[in-house]
PyMOL Python script that loads the backbone (N, CA, C, O; Angstrom):
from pymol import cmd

cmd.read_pdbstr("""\
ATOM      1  N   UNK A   1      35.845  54.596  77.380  1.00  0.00           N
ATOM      2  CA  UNK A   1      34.825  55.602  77.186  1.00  0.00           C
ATOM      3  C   UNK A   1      34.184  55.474  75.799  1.00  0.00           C
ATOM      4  O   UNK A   1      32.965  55.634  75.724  1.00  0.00           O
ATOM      5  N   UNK A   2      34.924  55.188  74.646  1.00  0.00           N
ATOM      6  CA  UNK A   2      34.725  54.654  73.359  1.00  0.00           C
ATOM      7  C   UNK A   2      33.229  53.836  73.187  1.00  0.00           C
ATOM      8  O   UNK A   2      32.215  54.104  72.542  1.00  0.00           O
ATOM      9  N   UNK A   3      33.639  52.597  74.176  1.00  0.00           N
ATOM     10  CA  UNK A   3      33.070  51.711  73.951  1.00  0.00           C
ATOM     11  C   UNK A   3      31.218  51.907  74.689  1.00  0.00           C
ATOM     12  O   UNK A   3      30.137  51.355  74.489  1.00  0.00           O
ATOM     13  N   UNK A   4      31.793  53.133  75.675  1.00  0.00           N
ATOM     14  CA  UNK A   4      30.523  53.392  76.422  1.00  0.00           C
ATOM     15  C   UNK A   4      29.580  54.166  75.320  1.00  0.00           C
ATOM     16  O   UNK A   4      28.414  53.893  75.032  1.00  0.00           O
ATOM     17  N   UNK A   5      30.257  55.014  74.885  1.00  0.00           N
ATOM     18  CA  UNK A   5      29.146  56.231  73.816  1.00  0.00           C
ATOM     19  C   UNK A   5      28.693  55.236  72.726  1.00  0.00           C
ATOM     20  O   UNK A   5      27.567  55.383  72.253  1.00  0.00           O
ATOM     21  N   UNK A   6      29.235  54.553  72.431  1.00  0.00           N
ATOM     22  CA  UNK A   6      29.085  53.781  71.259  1.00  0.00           C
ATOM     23  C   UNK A   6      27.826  53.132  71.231  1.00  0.00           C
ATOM     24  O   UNK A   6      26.950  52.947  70.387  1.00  0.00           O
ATOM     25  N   UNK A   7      28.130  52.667  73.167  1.00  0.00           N
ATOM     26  CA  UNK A   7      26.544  51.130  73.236  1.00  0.00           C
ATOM     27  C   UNK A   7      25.583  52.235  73.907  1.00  0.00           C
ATOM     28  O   UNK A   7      24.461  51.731  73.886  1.00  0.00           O
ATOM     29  N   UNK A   8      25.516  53.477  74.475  1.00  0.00           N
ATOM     30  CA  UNK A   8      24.925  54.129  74.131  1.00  0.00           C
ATOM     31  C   UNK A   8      23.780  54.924  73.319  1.00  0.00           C
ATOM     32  O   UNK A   8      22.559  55.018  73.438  1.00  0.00           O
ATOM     33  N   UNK A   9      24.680  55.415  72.499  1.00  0.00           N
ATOM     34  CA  UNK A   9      24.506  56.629  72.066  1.00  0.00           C
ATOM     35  C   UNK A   9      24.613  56.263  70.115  1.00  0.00           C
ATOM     36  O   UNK A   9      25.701  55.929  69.645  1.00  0.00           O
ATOM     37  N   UNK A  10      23.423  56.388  69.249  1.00  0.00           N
ATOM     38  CA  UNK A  10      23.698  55.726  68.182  1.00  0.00           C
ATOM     39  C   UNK A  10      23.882  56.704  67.086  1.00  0.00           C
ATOM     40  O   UNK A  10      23.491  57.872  67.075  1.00  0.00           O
ATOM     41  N   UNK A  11      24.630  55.972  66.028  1.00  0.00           N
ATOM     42  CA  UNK A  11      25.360  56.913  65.232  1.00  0.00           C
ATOM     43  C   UNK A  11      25.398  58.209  64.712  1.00  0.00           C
ATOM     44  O   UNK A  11      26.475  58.779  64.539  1.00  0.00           O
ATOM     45  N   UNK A  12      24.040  58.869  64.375  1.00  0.00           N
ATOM     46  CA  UNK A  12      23.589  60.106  64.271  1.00  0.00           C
ATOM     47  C   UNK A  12      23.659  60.849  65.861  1.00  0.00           C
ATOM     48  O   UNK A  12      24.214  61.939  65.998  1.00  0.00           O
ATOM     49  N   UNK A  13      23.330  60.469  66.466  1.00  0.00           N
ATOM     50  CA  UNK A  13      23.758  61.115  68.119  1.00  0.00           C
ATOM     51  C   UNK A  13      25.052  61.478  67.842  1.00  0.00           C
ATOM     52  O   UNK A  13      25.214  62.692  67.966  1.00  0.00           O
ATOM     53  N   UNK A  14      26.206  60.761  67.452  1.00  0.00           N
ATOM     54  CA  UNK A  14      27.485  60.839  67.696  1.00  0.00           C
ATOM     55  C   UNK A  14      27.883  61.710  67.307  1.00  0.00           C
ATOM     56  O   UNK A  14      28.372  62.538  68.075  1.00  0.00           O
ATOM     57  N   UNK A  15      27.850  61.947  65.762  1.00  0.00           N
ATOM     58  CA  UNK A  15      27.643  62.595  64.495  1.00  0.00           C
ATOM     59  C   UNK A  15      27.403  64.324  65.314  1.00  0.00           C
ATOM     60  O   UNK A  15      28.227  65.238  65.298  1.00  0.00           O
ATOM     61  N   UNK A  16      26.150  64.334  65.909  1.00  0.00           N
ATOM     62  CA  UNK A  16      25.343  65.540  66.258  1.00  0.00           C
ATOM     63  C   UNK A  16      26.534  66.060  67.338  1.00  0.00           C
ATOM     64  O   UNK A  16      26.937  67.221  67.406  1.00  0.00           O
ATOM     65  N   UNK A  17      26.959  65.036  68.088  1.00  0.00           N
ATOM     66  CA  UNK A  17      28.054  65.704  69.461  1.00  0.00           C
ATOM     67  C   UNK A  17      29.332  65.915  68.755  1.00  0.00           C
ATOM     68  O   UNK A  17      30.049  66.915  68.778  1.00  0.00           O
ATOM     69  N   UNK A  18      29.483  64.891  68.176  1.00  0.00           N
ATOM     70  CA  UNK A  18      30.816  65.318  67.666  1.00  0.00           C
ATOM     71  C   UNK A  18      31.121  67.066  66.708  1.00  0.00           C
ATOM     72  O   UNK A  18      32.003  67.866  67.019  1.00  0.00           O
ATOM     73  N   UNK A  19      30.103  67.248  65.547  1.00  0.00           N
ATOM     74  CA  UNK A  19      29.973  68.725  65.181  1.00  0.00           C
ATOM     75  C   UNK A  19      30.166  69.860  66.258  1.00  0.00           C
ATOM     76  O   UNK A  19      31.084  70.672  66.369  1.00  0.00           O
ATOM     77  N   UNK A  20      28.640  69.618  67.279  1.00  0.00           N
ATOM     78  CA  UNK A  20      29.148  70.516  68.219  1.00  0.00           C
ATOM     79  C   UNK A  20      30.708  70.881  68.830  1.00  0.00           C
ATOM     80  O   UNK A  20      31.420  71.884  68.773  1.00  0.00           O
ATOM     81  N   UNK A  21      30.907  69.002  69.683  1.00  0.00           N
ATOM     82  CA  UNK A  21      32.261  69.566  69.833  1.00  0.00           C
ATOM     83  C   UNK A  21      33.535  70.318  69.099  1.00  0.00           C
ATOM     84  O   UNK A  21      34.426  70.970  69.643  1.00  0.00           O
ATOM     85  N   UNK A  22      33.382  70.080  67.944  1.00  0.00           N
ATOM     86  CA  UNK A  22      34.395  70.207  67.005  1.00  0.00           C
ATOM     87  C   UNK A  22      34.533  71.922  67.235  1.00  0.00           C
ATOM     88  O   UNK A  22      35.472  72.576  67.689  1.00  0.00           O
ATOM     89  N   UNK A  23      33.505  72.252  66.842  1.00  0.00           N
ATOM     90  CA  UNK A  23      32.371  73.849  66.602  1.00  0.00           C
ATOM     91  C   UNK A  23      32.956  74.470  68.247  1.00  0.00           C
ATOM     92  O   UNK A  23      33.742  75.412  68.147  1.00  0.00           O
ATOM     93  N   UNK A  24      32.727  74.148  69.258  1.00  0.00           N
ATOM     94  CA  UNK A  24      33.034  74.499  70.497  1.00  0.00           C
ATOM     95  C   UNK A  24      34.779  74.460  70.134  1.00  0.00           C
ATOM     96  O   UNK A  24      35.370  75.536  70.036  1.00  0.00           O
ATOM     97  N   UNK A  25      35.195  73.732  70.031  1.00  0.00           N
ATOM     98  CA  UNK A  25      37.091  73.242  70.482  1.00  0.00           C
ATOM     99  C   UNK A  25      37.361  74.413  69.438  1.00  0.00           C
ATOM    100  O   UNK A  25      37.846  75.350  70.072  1.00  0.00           O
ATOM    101  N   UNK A  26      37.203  74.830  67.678  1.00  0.00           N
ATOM    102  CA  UNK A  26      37.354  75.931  67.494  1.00  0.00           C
ATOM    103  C   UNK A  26      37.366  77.159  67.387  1.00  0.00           C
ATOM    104  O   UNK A  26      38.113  77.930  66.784  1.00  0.00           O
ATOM    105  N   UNK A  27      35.899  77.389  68.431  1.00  0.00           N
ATOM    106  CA  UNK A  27      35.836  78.441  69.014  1.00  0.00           C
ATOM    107  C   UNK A  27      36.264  78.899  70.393  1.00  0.00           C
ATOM    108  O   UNK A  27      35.835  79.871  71.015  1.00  0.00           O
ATOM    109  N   UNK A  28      37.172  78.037  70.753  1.00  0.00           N
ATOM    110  CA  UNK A  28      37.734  77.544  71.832  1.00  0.00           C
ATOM    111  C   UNK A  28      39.504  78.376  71.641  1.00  0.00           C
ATOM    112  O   UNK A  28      40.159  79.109  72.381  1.00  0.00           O
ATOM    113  N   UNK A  29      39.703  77.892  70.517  1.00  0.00           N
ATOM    114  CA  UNK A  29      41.423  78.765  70.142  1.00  0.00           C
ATOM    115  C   UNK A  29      41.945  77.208  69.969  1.00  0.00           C
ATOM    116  O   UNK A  29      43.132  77.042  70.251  1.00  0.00           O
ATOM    117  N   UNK A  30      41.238  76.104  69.561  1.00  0.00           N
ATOM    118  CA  UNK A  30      42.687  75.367  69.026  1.00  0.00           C
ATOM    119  C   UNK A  30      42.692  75.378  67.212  1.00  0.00           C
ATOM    120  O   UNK A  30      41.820  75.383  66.343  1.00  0.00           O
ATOM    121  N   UNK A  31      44.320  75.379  67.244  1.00  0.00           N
ATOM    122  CA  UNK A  31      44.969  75.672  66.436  1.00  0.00           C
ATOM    123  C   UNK A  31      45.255  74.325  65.961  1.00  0.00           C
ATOM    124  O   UNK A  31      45.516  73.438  66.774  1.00  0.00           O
ATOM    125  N   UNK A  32      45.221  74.055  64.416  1.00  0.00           N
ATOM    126  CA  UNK A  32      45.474  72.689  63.666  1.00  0.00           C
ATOM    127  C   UNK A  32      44.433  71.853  63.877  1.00  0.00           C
ATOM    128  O   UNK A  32      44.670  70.655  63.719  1.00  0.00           O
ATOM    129  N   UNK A  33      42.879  72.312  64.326  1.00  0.00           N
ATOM    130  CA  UNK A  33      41.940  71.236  64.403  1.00  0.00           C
ATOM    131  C   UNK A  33      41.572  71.125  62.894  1.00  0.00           C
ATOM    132  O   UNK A  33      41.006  71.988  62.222  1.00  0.00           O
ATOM    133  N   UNK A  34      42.082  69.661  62.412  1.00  0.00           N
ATOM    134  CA  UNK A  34      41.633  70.031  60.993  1.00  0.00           C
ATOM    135  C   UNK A  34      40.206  69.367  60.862  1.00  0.00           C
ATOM    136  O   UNK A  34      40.050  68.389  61.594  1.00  0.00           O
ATOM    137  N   UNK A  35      38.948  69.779  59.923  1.00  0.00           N
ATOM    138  CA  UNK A  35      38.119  69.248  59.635  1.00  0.00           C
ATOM    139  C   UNK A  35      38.109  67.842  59.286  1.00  0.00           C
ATOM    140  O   UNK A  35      38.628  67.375  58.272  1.00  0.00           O
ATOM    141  N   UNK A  36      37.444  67.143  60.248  1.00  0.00           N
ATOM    142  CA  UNK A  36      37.146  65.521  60.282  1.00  0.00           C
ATOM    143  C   UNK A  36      35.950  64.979  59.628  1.00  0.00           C
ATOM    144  O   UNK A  36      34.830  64.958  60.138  1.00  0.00           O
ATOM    145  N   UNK A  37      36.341  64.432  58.177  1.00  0.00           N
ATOM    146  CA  UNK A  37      35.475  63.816  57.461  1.00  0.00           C
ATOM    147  C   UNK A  37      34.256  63.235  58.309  1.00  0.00           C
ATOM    148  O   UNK A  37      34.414  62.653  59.382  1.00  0.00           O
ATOM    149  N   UNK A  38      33.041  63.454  57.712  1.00  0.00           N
ATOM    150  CA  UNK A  38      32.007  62.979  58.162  1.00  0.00           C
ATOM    151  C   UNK A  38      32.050  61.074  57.602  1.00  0.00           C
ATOM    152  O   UNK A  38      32.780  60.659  56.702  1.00  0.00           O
ATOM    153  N   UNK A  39      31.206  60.323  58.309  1.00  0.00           N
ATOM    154  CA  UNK A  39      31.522  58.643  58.566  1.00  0.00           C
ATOM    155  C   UNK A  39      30.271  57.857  57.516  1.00  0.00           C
ATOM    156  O   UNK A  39      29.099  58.213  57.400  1.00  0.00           O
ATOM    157  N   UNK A  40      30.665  57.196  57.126  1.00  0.00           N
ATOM    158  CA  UNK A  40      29.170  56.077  56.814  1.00  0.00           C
ATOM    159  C   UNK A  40      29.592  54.947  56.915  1.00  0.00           C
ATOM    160  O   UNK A  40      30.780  54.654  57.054  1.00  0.00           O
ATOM    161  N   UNK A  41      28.282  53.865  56.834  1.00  0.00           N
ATOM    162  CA  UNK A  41      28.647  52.394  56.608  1.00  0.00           C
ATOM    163  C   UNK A  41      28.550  52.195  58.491  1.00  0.00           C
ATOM    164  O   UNK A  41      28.384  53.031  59.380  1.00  0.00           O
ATOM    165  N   UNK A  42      28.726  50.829  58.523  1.00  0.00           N
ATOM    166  CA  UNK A  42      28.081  50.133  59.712  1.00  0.00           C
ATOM    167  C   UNK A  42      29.179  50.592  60.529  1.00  0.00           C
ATOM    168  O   UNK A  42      28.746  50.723  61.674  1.00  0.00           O
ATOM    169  N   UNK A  43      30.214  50.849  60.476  1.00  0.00           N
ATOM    170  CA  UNK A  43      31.315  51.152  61.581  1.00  0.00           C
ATOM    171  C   UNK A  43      31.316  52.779  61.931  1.00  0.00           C
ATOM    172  O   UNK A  43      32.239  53.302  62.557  1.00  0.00           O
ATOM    173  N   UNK A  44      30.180  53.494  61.453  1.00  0.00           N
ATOM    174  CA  UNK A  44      29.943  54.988  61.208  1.00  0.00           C
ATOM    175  C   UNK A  44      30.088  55.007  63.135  1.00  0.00           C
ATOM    176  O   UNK A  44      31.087  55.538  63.620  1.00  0.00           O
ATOM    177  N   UNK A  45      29.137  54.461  63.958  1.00  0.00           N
ATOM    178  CA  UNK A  45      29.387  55.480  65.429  1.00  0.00           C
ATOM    179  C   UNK A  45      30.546  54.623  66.087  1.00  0.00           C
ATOM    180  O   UNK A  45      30.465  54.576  67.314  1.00  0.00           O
ATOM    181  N   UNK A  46      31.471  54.026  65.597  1.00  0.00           N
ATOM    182  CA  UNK A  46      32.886  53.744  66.129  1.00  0.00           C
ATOM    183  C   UNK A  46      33.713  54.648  65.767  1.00  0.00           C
ATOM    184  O   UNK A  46      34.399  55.204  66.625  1.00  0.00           O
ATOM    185  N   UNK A  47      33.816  54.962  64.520  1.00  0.00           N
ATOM    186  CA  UNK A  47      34.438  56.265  63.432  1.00  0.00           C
ATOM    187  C   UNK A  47      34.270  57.425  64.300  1.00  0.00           C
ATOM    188  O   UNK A  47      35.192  58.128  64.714  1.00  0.00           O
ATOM    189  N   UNK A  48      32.573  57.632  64.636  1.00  0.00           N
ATOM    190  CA  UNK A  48      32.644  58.885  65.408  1.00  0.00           C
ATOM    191  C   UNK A  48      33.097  58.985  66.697  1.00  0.00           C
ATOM    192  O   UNK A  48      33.895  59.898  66.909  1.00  0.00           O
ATOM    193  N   UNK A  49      32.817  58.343  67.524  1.00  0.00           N
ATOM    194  CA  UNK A  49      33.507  58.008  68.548  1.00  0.00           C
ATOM    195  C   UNK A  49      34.974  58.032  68.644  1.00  0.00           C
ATOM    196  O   UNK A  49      35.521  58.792  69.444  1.00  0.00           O
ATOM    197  N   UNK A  50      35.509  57.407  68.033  1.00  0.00           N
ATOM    198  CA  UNK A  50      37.466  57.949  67.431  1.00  0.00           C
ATOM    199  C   UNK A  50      37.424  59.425  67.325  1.00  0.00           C
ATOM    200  O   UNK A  50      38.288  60.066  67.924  1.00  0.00           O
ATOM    201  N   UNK A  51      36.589  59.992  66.685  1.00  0.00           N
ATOM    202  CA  UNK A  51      36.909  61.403  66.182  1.00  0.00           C
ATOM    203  C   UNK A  51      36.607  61.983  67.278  1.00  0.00           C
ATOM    204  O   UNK A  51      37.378  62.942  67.293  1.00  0.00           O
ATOM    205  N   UNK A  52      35.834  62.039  68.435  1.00  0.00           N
ATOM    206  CA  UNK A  52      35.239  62.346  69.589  1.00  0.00           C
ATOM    207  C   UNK A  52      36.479  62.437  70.354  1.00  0.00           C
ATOM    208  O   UNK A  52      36.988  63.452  70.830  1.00  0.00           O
ATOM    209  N   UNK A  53      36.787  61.539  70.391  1.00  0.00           N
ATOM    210  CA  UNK A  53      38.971  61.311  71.295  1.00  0.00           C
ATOM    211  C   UNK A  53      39.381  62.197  70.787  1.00  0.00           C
ATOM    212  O   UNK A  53      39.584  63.280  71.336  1.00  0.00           O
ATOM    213  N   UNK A  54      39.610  61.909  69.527  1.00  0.00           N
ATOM    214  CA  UNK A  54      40.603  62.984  69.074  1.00  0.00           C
ATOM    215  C   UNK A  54      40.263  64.096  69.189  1.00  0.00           C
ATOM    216  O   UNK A  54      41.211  64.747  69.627  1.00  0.00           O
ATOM    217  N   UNK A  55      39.339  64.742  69.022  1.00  0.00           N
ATOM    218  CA  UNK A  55      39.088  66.326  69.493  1.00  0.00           C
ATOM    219  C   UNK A  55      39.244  66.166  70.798  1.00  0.00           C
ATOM    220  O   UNK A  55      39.817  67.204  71.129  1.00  0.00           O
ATOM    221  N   UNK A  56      39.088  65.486  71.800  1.00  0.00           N
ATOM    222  CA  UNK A  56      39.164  65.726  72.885  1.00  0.00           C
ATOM    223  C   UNK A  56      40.536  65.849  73.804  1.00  0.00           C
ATOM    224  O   UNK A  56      40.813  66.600  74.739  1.00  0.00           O
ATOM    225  N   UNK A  57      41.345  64.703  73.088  1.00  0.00           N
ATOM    226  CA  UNK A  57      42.564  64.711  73.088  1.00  0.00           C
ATOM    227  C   UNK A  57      42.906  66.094  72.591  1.00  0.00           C
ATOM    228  O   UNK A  57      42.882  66.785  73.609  1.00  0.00           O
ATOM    229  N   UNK A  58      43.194  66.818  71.622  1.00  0.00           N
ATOM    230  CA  UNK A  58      43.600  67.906  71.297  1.00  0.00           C
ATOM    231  C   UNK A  58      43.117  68.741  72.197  1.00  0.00           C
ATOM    232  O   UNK A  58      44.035  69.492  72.526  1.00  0.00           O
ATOM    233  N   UNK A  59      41.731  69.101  73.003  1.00  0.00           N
ATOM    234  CA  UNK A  59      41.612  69.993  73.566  1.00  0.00           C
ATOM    235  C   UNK A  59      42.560  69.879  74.879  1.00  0.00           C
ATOM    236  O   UNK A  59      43.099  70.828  75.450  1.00  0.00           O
ATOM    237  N   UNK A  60      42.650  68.425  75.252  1.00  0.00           N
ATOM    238  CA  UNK A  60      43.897  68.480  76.443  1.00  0.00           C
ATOM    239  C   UNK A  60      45.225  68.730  76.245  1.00  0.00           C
ATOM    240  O   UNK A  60      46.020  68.891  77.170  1.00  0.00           O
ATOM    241  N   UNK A  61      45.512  68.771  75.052  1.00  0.00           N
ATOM    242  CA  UNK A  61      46.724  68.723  74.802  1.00  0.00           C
ATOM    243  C   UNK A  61      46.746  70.360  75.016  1.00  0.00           C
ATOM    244  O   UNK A  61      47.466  70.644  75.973  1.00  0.00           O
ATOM    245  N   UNK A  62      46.185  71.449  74.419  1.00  0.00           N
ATOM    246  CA  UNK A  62      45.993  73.055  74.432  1.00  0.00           C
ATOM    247  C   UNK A  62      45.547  73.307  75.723  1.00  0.00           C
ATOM    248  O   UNK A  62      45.526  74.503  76.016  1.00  0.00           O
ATOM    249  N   UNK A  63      45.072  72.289  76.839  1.00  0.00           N
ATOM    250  CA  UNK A  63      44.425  72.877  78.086  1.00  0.00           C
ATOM    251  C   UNK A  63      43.887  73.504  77.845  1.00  0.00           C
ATOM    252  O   UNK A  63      44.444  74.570  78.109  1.00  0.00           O
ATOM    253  N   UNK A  64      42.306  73.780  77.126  1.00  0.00           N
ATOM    254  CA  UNK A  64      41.323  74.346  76.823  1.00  0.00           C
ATOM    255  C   UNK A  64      39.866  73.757  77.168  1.00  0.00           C
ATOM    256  O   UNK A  64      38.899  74.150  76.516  1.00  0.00           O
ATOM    257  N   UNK A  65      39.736  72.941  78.058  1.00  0.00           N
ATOM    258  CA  UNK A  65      38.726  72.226  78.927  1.00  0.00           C
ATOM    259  C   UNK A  65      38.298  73.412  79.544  1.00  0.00           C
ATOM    260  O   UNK A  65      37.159  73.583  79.109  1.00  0.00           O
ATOM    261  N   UNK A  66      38.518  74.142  80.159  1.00  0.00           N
ATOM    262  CA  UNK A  66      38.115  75.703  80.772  1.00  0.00           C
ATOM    263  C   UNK A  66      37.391  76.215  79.945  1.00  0.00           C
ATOM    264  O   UNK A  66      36.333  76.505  80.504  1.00  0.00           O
ATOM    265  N   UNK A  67      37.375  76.580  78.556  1.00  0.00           N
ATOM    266  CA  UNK A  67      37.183  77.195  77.844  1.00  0.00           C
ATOM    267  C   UNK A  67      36.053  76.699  77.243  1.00  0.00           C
ATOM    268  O   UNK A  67      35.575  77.455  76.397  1.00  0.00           O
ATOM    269  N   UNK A  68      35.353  75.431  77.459  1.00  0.00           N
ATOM    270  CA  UNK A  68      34.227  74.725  76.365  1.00  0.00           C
ATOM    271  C   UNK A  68      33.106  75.066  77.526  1.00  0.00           C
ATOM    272  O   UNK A  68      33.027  75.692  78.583  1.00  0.00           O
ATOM    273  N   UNK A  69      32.524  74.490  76.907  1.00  0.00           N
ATOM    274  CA  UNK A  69      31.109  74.678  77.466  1.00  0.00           C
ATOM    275  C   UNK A  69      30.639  72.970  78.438  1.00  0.00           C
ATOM    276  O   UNK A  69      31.194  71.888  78.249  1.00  0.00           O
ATOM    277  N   UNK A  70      29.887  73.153  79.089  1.00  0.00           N
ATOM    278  CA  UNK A  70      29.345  72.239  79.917  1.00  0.00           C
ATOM    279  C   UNK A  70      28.499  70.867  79.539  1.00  0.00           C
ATOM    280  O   UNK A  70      27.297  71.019  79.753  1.00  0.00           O
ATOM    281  N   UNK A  71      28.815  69.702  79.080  1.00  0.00           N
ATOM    282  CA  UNK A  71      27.941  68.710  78.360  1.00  0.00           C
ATOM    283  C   UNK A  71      27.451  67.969  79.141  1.00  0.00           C
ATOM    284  O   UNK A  71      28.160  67.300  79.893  1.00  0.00           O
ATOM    285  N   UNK A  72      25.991  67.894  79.159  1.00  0.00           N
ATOM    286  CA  UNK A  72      24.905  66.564  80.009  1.00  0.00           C
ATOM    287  C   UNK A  72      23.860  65.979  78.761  1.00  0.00           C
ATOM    288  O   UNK A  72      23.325  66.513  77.789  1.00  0.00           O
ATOM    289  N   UNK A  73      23.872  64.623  79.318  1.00  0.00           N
ATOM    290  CA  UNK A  73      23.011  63.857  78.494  1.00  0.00           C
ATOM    291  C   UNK A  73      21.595  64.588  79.275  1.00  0.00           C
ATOM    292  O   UNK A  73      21.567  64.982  80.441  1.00  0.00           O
ATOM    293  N   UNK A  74      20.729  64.626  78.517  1.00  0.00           N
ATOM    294  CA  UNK A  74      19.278  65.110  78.520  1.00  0.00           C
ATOM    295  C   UNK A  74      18.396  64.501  79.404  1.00  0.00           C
ATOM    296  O   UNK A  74      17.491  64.743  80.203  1.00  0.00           O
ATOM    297  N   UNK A  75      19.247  63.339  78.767  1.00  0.00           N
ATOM    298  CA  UNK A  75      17.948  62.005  79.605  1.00  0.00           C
ATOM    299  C   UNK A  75      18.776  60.484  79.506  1.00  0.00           C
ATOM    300  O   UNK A  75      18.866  60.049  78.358  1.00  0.00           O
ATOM    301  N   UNK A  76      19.219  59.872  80.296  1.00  0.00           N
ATOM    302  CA  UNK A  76      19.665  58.799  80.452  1.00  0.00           C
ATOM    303  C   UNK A  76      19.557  57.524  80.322  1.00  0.00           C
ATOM    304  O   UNK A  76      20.433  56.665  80.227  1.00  0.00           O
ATOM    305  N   UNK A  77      18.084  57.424  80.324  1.00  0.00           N
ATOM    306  CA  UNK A  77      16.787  56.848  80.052  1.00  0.00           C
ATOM    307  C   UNK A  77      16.739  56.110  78.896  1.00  0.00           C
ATOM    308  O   UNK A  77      16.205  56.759  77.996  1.00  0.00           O
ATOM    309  N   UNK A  78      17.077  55.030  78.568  1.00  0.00           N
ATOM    310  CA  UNK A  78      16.600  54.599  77.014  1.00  0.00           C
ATOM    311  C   UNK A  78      15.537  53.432  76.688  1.00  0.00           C
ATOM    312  O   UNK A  78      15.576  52.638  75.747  1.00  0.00           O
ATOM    313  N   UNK A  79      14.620  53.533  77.668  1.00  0.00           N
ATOM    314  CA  UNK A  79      13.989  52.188  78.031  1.00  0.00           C
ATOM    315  C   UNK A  79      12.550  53.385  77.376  1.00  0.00           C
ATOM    316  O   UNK A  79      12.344  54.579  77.591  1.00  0.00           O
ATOM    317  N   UNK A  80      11.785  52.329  76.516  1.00  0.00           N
ATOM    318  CA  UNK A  80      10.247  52.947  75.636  1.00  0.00           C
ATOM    319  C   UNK A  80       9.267  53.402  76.627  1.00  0.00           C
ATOM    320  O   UNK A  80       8.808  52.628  77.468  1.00  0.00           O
ATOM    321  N   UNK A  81       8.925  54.674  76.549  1.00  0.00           N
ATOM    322  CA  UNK A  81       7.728  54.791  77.345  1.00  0.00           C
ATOM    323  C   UNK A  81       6.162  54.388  76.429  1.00  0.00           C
ATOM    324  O   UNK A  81       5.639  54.817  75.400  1.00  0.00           O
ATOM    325  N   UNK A  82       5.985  53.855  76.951  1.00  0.00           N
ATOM    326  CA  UNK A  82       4.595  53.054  76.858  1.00  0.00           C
ATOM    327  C   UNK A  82       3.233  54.920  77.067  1.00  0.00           C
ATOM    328  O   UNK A  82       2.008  54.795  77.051  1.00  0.00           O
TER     329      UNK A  82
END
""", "prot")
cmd.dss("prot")
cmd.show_as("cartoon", "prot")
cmd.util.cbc("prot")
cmd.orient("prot")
C-alpha cells in the first residue's frame, strides 16, 4: 500500500493526509499518538507514507476504524487536461 500512495500521490499530498489523519485518530481517543515530525529531502513522501502506517496501525491496534471518518480520493485521474 506504501508503495501505491507513494507512486501516486506526491509528497505534499501525503503530508496534507497524513495531518488530517493524525488530527482524526486523536480525535478519535487514541492514547500515546505521539506527534510525528514533519519530513524533508527527497525521501520526504516515503517518510510520509511510513508515518501514514503507523497511524494507521495504531488506529487498529485501539479498534478505532469505526470512529474516523470516511476517506476518497477526489479524483483518480492524473492524466493533464488539455
Amino acid at each position: 500500500m506504501k508503495s501505491v500512495a507513494v507512486s501516486f500521490y506526491n509528497a505534499d499530498e501525503l503530508s496534507t493526509a497524513k495531518a488530517q489523519l493524525q488530527k482524526a485518530a486523536e480525535n478519535a481517543g487514541t492514547e500515546g499518538l505521539k506527534r510525528i515530525r514533519k519530513h524533508t529531502g527527497p525521501g520526504k513522501a516515503k517518510a510520509e507514507a511510513d508515518d501514514i502506517a503507523t497511524i494507521m496501525q495504531l488506529i487498529d491496534e485501539h479498534k478505532l476504524f469505526d470512529r474516523l471518518p470516511t476517506y476518497v480520493a477526489a479524483s483518480i485521474d492524473r492524466r493533464r487536461k488539455c
